[in-house]
C-alpha positions in Angstrom: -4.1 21.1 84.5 -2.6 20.6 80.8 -2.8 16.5 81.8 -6.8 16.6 81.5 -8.0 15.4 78.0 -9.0 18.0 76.0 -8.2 21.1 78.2 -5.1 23.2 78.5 -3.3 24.5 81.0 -6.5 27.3 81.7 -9.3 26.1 79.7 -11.4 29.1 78.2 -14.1 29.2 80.7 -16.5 31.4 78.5 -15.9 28.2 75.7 -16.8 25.9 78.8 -19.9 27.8 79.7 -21.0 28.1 76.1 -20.1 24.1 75.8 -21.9 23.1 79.3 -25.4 25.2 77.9 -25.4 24.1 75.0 -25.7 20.2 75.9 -28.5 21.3 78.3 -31.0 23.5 76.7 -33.7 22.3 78.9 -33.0 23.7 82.0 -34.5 21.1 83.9 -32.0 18.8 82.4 -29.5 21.5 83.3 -29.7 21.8 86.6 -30.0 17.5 86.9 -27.0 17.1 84.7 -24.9 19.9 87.0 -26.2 18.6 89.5 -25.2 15.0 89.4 -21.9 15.8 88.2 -20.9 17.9 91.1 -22.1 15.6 93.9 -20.4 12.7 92.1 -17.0 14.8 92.6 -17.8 16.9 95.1 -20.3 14.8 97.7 -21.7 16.8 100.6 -20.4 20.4 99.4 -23.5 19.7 96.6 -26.9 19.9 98.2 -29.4 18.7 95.5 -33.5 19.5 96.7 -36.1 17.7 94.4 -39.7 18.7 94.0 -40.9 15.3 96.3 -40.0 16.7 99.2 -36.4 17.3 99.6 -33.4 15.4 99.8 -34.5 12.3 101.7 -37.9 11.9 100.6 -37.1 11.8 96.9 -39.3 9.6 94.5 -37.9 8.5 91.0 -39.1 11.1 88.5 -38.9 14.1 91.1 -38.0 17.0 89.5 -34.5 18.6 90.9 -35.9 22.1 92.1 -32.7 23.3 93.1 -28.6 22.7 93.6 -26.2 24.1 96.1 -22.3 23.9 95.7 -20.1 25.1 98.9 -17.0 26.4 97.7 -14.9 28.8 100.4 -15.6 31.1 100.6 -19.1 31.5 98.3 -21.8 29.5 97.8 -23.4 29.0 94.3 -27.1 28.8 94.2 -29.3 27.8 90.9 -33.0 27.4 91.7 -35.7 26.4 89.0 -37.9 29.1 88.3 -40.7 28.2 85.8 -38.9 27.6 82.5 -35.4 29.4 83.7 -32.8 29.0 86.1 -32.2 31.5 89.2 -28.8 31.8 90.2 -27.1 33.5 93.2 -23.8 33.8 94.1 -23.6 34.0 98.1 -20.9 34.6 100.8 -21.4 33.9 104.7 -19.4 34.8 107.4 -19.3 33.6 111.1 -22.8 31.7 109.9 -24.3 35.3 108.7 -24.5 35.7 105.2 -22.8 39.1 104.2 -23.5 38.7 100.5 -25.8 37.7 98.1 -25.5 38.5 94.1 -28.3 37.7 91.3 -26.3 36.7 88.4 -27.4 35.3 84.7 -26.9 31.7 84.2 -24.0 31.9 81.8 -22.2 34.6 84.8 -23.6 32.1 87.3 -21.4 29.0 85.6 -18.2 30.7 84.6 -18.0 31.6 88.2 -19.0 28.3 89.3 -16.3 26.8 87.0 -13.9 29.8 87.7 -13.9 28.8 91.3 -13.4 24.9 90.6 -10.5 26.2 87.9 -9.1 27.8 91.3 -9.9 24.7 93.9 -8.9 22.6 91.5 -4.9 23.4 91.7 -4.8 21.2 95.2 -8.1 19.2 95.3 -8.6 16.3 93.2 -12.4 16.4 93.8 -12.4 19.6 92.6 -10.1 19.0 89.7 -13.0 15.8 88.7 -15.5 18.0 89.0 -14.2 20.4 86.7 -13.3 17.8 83.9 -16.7 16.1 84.1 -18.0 19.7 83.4 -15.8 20.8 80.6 -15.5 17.6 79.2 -18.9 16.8 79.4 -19.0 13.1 81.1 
């Protein structure tokens, strides 16, 4: 990865974690940041649910209430929860899921971006995804 601007060949994830919370303090702006970012890169592996209603029925100003990100073999939940952010870290199997781990925000992303830093080796969604994080675009 050393040919991404400003990153080595393993950027410091717990410097990317700290760098991705502290541009979003408002966790509301958080998870809409986050969660633009990975469904520009990422498309249908990000499910993004606003407060209107869901994802079809979304009205301009709806609040995002919660993001999903599919990465095989977890899935990465964060879900609004008054003035913080609930996060899970999920894995299914045959359609049942097997496991499901509560984890603190700053866990929650260096996992998230941990498993990006992994995908990102062969998939160049996963490798944009990862920039626009760490970089911050």
């Amino acid at each position: 990865m050393s040919d991404l601007p400003g990153m080595s060949d393993q950027p410091d994830l717990e410097l990317s974690v700290a760098a991705v919370l502290a541009n979003n303090r408002d966790v509301k702006l958080l998870l809409r940041v986050l969660g633009k970012s990975l469904q520009d890169s990422l498309g249908d592996r990000v499910e993004i649910k606003h407060s209107g209603g869901g994802l079809r029925h979304r009205k301009e100003g709806d609040e995002v209430q919660a993001i999903v990100v599919r990465l095989d073999p977890d899935d990465y939940e964060a879900h609004l929860d008054g003035h913080t952010i609930r996060c899970t870290v999920g894995r299914s199997s045959g359609g049942i899921r097997i496991r499901n781990e509560q984890l603190p925000v700053e866990q929650w992303l260096q996992r998230l971006l941990g498993a990006l830093q992994q995908e990102a080796t062969g998939n160049q969604a996963a490798r944009q995804a990862l920039e626009d994080l760490v970089v911050g675009r």
